[in-house]
Biopython code that builds the backbone (N, CA, C, O; Angstrom):
import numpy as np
from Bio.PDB.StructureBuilder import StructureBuilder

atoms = [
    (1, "UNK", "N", (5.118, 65.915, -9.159)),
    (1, "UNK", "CA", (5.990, 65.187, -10.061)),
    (1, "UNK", "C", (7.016, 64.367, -9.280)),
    (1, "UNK", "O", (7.013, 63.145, -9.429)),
    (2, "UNK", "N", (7.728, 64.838, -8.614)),
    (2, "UNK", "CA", (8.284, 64.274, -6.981)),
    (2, "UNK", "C", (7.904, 63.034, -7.080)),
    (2, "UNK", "O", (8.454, 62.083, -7.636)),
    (3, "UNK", "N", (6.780, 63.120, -6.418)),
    (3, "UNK", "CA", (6.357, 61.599, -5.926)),
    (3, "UNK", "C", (6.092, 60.743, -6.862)),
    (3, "UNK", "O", (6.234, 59.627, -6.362)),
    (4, "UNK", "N", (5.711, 60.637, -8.204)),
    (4, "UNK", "CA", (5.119, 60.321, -9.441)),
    (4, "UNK", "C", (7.275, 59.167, -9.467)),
    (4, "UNK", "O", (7.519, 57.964, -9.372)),
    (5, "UNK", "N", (8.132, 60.277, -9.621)),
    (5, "UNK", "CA", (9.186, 59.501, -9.559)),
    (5, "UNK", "C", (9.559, 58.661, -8.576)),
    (5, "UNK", "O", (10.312, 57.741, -8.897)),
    (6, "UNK", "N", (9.126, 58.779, -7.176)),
    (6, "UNK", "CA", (9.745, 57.817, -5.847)),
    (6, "UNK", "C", (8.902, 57.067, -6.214)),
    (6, "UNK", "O", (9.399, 56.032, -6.658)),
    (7, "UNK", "N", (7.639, 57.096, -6.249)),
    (7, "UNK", "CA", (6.593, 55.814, -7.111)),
    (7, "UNK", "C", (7.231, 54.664, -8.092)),
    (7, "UNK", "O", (7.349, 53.454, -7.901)),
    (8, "UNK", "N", (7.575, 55.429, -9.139)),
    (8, "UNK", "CA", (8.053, 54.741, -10.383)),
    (8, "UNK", "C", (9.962, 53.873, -9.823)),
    (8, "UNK", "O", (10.509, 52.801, -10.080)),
    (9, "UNK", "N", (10.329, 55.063, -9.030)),
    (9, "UNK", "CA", (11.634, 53.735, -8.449)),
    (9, "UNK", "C", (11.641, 52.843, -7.159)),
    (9, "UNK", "O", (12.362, 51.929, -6.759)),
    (10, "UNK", "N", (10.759, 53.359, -6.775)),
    (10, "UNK", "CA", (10.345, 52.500, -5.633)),
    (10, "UNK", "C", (9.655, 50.696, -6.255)),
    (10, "UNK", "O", (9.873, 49.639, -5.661)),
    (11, "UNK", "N", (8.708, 50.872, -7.755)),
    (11, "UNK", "CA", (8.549, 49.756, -8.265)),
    (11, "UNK", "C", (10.074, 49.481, -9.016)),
    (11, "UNK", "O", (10.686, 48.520, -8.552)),
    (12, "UNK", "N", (10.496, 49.956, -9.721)),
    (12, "UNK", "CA", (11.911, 49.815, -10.282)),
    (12, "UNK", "C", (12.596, 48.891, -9.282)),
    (12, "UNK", "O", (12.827, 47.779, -9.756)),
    (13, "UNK", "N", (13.053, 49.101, -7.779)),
    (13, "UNK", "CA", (14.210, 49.014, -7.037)),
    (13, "UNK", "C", (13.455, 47.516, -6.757)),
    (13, "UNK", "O", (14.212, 46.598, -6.441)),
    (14, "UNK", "N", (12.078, 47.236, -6.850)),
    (14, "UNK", "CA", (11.930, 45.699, -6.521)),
    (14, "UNK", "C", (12.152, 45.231, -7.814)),
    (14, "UNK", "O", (13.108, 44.506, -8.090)),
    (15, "UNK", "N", (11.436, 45.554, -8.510)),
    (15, "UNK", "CA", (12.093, 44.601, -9.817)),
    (15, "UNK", "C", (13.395, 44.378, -9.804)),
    (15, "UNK", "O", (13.723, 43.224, -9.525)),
    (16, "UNK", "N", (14.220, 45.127, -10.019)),
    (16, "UNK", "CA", (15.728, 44.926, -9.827)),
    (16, "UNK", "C", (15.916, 43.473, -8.779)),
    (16, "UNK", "O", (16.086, 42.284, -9.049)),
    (17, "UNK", "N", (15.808, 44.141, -7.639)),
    (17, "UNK", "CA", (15.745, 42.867, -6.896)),
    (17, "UNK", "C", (15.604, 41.483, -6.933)),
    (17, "UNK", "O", (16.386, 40.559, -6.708)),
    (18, "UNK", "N", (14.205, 41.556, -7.333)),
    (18, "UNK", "CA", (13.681, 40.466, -7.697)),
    (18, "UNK", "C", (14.685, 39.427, -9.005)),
    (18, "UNK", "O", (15.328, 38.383, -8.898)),
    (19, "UNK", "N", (14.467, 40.117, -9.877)),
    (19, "UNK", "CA", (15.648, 39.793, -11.342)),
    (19, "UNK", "C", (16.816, 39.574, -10.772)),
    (19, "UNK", "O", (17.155, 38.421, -11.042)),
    (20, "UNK", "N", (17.762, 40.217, -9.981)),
    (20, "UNK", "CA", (18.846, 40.303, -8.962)),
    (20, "UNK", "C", (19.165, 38.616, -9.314)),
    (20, "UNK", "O", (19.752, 37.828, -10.055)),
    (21, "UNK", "N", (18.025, 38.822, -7.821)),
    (21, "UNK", "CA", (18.437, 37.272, -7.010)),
    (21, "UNK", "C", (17.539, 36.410, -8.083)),
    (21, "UNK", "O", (17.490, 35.235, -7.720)),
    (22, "UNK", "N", (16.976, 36.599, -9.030)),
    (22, "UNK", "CA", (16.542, 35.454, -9.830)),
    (22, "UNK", "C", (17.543, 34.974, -10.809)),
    (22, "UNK", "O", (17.461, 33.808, -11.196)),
    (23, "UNK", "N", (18.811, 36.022, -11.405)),
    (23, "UNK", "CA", (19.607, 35.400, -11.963)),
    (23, "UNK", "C", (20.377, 34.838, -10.560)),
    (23, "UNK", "O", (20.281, 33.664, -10.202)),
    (24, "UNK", "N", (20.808, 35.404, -10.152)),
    (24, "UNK", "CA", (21.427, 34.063, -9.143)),
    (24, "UNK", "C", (20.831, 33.218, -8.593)),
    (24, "UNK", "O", (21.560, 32.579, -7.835)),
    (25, "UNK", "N", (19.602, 32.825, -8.615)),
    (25, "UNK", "CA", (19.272, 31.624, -7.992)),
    (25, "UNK", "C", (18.976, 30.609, -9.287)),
    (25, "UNK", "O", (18.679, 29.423, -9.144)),
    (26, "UNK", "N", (19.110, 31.284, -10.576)),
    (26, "UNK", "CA", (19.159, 30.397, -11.452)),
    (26, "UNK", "C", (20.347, 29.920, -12.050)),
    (26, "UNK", "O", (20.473, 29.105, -12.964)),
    (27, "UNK", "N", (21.438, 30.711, -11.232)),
    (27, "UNK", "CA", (22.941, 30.431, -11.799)),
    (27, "UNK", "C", (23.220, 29.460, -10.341)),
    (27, "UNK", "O", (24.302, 28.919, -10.569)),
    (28, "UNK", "N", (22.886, 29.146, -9.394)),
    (28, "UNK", "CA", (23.034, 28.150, -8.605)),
    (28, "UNK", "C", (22.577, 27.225, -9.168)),
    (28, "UNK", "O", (23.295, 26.348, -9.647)),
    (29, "UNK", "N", (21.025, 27.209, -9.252)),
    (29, "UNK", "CA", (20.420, 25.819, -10.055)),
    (29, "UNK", "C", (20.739, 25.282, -11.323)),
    (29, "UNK", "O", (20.300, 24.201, -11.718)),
    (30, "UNK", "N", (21.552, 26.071, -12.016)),
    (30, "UNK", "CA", (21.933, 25.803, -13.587)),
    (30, "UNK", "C", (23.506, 24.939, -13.426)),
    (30, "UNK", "O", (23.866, 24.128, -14.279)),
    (31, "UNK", "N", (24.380, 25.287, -12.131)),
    (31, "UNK", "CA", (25.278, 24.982, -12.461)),
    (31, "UNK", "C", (25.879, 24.258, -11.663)),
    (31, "UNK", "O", (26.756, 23.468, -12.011)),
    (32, "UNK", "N", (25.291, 24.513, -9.866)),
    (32, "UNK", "CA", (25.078, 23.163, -9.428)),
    (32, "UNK", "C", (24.482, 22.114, -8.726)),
    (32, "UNK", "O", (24.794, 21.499, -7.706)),
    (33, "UNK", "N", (23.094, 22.024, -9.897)),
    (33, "UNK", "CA", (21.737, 20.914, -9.338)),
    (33, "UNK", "C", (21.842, 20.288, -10.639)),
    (33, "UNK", "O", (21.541, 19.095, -10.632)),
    (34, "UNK", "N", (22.235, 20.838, -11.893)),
    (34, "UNK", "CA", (21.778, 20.195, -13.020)),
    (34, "UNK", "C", (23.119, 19.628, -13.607)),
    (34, "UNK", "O", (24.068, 20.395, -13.768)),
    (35, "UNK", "N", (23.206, 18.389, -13.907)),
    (35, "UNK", "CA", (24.373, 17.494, -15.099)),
    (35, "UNK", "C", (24.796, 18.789, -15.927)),
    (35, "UNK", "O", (24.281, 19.832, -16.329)),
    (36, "UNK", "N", (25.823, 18.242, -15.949)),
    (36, "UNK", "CA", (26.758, 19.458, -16.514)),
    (36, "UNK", "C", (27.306, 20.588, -16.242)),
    (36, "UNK", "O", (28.241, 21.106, -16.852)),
    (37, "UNK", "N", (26.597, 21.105, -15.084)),
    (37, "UNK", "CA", (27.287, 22.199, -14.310)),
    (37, "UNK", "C", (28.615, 21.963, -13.422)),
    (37, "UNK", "O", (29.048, 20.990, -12.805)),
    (38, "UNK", "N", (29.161, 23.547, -13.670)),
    (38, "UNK", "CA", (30.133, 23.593, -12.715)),
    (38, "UNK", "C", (30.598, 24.255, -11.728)),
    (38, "UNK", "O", (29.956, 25.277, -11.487)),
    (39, "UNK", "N", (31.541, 24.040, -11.016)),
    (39, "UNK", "CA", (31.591, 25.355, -9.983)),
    (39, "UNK", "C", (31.989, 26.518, -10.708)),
    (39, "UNK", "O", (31.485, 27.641, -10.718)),
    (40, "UNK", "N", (33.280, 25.920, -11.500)),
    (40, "UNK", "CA", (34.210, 26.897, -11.907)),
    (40, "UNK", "C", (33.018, 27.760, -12.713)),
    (40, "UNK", "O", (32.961, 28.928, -12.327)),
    (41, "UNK", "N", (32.178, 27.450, -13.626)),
    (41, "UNK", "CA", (31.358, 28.343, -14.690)),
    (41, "UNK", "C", (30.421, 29.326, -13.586)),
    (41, "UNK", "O", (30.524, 30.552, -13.538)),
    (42, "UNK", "N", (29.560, 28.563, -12.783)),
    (42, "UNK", "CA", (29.206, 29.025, -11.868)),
    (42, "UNK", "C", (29.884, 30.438, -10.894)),
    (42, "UNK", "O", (29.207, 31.265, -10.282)),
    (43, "UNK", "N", (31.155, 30.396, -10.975)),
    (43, "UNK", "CA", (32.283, 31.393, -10.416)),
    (43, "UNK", "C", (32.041, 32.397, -11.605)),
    (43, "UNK", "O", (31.457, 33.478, -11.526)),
    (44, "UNK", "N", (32.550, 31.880, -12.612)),
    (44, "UNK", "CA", (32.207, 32.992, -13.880)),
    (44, "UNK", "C", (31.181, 34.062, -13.731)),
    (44, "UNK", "O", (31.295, 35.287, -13.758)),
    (45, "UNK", "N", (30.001, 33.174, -13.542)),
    (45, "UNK", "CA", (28.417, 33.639, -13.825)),
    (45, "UNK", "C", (28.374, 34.681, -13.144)),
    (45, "UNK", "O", (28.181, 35.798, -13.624)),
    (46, "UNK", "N", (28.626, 34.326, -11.424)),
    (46, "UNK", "CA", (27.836, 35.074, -10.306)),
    (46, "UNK", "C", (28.884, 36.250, -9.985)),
    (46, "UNK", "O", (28.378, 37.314, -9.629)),
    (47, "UNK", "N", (30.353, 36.181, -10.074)),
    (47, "UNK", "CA", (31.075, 37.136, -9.901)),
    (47, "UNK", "C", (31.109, 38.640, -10.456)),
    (47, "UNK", "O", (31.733, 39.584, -9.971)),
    (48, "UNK", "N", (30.622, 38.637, -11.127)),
    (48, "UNK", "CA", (30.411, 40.174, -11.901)),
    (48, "UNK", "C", (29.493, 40.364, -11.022)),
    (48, "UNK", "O", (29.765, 41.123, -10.092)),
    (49, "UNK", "N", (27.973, 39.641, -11.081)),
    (49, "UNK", "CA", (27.264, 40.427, -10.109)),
    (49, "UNK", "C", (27.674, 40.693, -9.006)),
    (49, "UNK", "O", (27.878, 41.872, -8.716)),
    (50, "UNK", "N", (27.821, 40.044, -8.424)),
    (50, "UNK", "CA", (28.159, 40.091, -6.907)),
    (50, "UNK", "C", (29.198, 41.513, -6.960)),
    (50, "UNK", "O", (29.083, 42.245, -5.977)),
    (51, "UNK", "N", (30.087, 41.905, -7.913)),
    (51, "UNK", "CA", (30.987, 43.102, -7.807)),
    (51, "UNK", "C", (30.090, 44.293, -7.411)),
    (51, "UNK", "O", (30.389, 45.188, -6.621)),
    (52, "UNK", "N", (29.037, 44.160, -8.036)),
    (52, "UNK", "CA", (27.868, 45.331, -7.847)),
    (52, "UNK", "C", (27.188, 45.687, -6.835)),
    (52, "UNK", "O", (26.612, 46.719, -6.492)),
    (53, "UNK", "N", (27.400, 44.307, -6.257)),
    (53, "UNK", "CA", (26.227, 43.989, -4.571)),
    (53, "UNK", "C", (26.381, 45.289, -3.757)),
    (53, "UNK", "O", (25.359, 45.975, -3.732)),
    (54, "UNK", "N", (27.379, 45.742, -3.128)),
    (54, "UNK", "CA", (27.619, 46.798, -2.420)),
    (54, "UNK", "C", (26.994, 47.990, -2.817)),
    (54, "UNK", "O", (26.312, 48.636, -2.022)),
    (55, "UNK", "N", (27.189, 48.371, -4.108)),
    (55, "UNK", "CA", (26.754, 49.713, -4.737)),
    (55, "UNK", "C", (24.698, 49.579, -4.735)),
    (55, "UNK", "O", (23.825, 50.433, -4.576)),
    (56, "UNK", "N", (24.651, 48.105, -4.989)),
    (56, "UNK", "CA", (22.967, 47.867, -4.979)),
    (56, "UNK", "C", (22.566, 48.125, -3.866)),
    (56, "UNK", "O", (21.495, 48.730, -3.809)),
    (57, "UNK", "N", (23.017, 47.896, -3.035)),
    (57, "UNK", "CA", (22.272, 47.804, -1.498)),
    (57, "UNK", "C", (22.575, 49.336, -1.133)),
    (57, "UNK", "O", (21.473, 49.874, -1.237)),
    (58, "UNK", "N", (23.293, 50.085, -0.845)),
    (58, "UNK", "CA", (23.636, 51.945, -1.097)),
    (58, "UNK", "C", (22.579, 52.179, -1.998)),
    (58, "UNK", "O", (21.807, 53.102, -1.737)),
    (59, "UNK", "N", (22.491, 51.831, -2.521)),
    (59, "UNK", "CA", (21.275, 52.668, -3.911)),
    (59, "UNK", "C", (22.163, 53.697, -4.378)),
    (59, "UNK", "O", (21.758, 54.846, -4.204)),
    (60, "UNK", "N", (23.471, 53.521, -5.025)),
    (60, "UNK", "CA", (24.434, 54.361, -5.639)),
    (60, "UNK", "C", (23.553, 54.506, -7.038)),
    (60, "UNK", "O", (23.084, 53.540, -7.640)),
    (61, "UNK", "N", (23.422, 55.807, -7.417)),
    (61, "UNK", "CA", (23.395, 55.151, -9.110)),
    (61, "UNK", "C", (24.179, 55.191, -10.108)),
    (61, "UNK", "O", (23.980, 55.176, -11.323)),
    (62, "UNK", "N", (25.310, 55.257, -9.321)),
    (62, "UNK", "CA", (26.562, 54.467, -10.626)),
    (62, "UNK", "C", (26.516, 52.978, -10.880)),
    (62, "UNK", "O", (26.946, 52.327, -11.832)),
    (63, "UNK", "N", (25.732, 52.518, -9.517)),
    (63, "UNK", "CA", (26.021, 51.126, -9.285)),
    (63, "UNK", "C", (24.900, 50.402, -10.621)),
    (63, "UNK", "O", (25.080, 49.393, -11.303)),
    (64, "UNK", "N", (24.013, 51.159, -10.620)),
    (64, "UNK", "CA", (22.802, 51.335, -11.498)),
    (64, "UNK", "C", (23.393, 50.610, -12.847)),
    (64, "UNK", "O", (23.303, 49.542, -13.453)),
    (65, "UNK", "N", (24.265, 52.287, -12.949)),
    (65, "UNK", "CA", (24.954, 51.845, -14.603)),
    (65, "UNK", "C", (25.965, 50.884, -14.526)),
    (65, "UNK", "O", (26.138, 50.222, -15.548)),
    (66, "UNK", "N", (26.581, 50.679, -13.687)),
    (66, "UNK", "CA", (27.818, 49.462, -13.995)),
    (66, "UNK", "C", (27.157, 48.004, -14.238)),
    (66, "UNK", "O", (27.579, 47.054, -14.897)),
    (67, "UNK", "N", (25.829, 48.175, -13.384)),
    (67, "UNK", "CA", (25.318, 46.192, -13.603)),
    (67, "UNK", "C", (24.521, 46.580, -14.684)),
    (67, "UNK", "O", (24.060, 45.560, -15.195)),
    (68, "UNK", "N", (24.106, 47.695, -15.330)),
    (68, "UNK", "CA", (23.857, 47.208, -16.710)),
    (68, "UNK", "C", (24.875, 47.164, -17.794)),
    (68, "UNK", "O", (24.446, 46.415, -18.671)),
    (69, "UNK", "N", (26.046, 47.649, -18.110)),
    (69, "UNK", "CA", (27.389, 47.253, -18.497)),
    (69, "UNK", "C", (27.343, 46.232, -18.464)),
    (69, "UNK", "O", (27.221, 45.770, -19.598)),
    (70, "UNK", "N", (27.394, 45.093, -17.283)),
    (70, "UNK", "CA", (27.733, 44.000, -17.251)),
    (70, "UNK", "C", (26.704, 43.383, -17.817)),
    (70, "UNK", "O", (27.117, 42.784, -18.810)),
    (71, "UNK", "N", (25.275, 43.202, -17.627)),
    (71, "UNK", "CA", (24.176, 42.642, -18.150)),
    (71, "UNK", "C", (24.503, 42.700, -19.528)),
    (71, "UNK", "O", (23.971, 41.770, -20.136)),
    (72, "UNK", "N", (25.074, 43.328, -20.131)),
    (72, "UNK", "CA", (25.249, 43.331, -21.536)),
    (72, "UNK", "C", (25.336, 42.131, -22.059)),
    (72, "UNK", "O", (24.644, 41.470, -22.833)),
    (73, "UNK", "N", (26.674, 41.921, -21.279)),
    (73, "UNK", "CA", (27.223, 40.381, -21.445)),
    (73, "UNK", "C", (26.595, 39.312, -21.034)),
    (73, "UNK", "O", (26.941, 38.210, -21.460)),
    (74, "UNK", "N", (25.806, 39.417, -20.349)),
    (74, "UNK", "CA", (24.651, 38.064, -20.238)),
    (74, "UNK", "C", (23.619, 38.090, -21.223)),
    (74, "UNK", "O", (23.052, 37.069, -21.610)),
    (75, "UNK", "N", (23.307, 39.500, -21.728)),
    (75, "UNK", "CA", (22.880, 39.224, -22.325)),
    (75, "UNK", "C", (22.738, 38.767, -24.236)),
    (75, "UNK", "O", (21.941, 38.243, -25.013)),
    (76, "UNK", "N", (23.767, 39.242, -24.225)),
    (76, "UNK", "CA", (24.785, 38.858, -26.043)),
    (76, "UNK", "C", (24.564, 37.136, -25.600)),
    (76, "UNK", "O", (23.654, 36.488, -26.117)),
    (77, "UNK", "N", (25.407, 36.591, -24.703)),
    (77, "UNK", "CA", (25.709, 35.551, -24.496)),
    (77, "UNK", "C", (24.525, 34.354, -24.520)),
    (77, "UNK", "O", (24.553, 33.241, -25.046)),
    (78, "UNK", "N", (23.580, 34.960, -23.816)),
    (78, "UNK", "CA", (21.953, 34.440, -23.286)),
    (78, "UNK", "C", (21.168, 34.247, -24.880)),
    (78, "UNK", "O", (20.526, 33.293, -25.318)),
    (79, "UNK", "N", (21.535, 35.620, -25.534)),
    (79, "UNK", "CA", (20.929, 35.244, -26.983)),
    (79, "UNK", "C", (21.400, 34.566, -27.560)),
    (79, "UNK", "O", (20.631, 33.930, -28.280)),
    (80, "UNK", "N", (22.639, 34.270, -27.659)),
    (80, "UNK", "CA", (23.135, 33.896, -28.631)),
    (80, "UNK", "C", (23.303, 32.182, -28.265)),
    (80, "UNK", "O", (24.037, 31.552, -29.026)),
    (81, "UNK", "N", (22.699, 31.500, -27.227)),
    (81, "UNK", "CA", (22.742, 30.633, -26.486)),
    (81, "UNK", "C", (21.146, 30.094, -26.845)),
    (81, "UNK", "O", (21.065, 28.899, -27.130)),
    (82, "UNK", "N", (20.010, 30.807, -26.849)),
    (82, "UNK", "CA", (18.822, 30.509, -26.889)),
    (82, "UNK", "C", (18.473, 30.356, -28.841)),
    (82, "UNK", "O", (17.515, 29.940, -29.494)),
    (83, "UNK", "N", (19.365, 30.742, -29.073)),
    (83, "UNK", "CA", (18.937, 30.584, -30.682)),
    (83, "UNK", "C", (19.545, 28.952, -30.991)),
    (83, "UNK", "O", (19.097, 28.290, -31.927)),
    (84, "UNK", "N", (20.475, 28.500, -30.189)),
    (84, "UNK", "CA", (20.978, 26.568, -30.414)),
    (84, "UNK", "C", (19.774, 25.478, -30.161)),
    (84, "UNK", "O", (19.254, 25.444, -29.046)),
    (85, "UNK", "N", (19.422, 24.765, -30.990)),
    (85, "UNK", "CA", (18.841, 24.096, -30.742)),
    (85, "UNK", "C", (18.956, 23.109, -29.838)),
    (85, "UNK", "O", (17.952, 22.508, -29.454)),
    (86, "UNK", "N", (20.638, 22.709, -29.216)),
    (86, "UNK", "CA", (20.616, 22.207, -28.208)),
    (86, "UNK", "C", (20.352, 22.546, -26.514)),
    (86, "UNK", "O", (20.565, 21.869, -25.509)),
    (87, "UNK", "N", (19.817, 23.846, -26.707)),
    (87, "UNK", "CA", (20.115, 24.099, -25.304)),
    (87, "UNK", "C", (18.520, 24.161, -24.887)),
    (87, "UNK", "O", (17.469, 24.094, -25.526)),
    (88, "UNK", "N", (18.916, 24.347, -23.292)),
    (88, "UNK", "CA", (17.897, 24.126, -22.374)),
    (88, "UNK", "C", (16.775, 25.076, -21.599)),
    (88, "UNK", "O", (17.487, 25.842, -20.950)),
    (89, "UNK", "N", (15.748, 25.335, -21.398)),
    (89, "UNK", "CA", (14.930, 26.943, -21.301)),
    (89, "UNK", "C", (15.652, 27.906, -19.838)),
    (89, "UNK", "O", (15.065, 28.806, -19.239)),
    (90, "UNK", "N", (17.370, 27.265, -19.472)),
    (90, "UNK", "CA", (17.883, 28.228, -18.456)),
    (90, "UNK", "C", (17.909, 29.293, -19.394)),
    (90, "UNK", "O", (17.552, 30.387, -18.958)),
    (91, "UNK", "N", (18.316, 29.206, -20.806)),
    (91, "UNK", "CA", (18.842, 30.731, -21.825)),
    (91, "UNK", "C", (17.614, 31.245, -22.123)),
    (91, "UNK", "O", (17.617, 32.273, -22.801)),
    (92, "UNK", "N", (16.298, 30.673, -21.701)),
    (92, "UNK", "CA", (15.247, 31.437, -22.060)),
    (92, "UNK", "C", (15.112, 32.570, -20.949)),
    (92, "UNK", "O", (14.881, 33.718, -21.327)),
    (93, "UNK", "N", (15.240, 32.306, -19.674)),
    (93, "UNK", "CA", (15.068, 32.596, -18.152)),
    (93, "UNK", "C", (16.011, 33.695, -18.507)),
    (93, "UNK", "O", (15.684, 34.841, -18.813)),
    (94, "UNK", "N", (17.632, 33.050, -18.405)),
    (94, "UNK", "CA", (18.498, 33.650, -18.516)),
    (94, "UNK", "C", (17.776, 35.587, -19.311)),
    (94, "UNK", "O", (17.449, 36.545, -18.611)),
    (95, "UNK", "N", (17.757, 35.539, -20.619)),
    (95, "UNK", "CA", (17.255, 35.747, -21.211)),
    (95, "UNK", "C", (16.364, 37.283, -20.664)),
    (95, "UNK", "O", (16.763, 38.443, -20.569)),
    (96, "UNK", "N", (15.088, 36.679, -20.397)),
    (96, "UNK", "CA", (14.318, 37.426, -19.869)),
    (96, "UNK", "C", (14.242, 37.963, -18.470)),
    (96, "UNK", "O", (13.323, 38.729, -18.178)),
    (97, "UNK", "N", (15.384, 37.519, -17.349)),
    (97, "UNK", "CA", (15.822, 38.334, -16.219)),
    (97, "UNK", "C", (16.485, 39.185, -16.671)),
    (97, "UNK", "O", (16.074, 40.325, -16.454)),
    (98, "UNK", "N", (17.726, 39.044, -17.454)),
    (98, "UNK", "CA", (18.425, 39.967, -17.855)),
    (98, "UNK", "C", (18.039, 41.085, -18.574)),
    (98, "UNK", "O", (18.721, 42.072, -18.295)),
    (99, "UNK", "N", (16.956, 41.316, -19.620)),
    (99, "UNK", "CA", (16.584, 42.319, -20.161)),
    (99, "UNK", "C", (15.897, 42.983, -18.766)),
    (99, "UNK", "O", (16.362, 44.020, -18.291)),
    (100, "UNK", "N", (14.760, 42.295, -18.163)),
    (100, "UNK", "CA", (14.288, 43.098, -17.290)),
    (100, "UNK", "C", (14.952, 43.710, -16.444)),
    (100, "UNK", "O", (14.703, 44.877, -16.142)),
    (101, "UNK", "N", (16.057, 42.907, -15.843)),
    (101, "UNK", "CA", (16.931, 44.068, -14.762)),
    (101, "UNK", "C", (17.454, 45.226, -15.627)),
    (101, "UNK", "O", (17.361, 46.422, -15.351)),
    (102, "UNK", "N", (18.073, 44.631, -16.820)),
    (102, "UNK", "CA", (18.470, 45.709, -17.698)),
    (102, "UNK", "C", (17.906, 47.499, -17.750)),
    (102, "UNK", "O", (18.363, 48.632, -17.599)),
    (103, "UNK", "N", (16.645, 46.810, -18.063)),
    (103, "UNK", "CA", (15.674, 48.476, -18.324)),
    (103, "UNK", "C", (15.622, 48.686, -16.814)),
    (103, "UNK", "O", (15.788, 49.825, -16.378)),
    (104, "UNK", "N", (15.422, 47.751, -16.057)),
    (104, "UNK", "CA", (14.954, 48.669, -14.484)),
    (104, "UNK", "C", (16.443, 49.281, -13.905)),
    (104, "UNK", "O", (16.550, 50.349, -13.302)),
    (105, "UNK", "N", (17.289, 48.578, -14.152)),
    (105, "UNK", "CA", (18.195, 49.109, -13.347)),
    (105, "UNK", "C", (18.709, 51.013, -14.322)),
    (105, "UNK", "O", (19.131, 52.119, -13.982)),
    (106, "UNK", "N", (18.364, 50.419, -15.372)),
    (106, "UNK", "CA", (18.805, 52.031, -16.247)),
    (106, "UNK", "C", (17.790, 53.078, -15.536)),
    (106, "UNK", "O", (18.162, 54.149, -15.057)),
    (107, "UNK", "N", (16.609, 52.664, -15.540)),
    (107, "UNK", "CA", (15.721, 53.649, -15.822)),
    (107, "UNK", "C", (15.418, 53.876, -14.016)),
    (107, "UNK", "O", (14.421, 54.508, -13.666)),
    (108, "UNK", "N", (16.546, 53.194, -12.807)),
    (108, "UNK", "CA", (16.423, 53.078, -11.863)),
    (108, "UNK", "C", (17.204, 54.150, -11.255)),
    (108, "UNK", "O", (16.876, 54.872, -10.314)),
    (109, "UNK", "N", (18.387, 54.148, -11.996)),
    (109, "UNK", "CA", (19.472, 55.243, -12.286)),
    (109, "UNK", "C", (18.956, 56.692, -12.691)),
    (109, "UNK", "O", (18.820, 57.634, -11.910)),
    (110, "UNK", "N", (18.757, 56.697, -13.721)),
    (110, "UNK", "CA", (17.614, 57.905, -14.065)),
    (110, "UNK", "C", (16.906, 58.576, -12.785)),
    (110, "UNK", "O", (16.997, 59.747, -12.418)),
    (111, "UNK", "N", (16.284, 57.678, -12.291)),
    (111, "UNK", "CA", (15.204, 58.296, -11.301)),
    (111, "UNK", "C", (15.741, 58.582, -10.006)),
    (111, "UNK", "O", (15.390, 59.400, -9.155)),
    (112, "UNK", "N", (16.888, 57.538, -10.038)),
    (112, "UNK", "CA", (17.581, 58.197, -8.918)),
    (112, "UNK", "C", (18.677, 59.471, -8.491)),
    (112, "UNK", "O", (19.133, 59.869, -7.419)),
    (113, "UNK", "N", (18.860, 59.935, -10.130)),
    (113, "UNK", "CA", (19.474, 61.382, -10.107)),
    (113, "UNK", "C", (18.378, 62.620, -10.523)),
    (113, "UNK", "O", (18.573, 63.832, -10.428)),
    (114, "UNK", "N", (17.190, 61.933, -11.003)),
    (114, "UNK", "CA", (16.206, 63.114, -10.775)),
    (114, "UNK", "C", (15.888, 63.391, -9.317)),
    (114, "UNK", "O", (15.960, 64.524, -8.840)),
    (115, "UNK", "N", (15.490, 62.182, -8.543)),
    (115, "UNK", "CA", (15.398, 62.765, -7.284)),
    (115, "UNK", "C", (16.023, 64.394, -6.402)),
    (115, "UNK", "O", (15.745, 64.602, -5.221)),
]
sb = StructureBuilder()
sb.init_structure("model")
sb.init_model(0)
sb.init_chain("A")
sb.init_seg("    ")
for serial, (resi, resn, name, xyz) in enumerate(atoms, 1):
    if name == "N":
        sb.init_residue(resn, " ", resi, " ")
    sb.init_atom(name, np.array(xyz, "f"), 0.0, 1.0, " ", f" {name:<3s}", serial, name[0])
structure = sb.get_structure()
């Protein structure tokens, strides 16, 4: 059973990753490659994550639960952004990184206090 869990967070801890740096590399490109972006929003975006960076790279799993706390808020925001007909498929992206880190990072946490 052991290993069945280092299995299951060992795929977890890349997903995370991956989603990680995909919202930030889409909060660079959203805010400043594309008209209309800014630094200042851009500051907004990436700063919460980045609070977490330390605890991610430790493999704390408090750190686990605090960036999904915060994902919350990207993600209320992300929905409620993708339902305007004016906007652009970043809130779709947006969107669907955020749920996915969401569940991995919970269920990353989990596995890392069963260990």
């Amino acid at each position: 059973m052991n290993d069945t869990i280092r299995r299951k967070l060992r795929i977890a801890l890349r997903i995370n990753w991956f989603c990680y740096i995909g919202l930030l590399v889409l909060f660079v490109v959203w805010n400043l490659f594309v008209p209309g972006g800014s630094l200042a929003l851009w500051l907004i975006q990436t700063v919460p994550l980045l609070l977490v960076l330390p605890g991610l790279i430790k493999q704390r799993p408090r750190s686990y639960l605090w960036l999904c706390f915060i994902l919350l808020l990207y993600i209320t925001t992300s929905i409620v952004d993708v339902m305007m007909p004016t906007r652009g498929w970043q809130d779709g992206v947006m969107v669907v990184l955020s749920l996915i880190l969401f569940f991995s990072a919970m269920m990353s946490s989990r596995w890392h206090r069963m260990q």
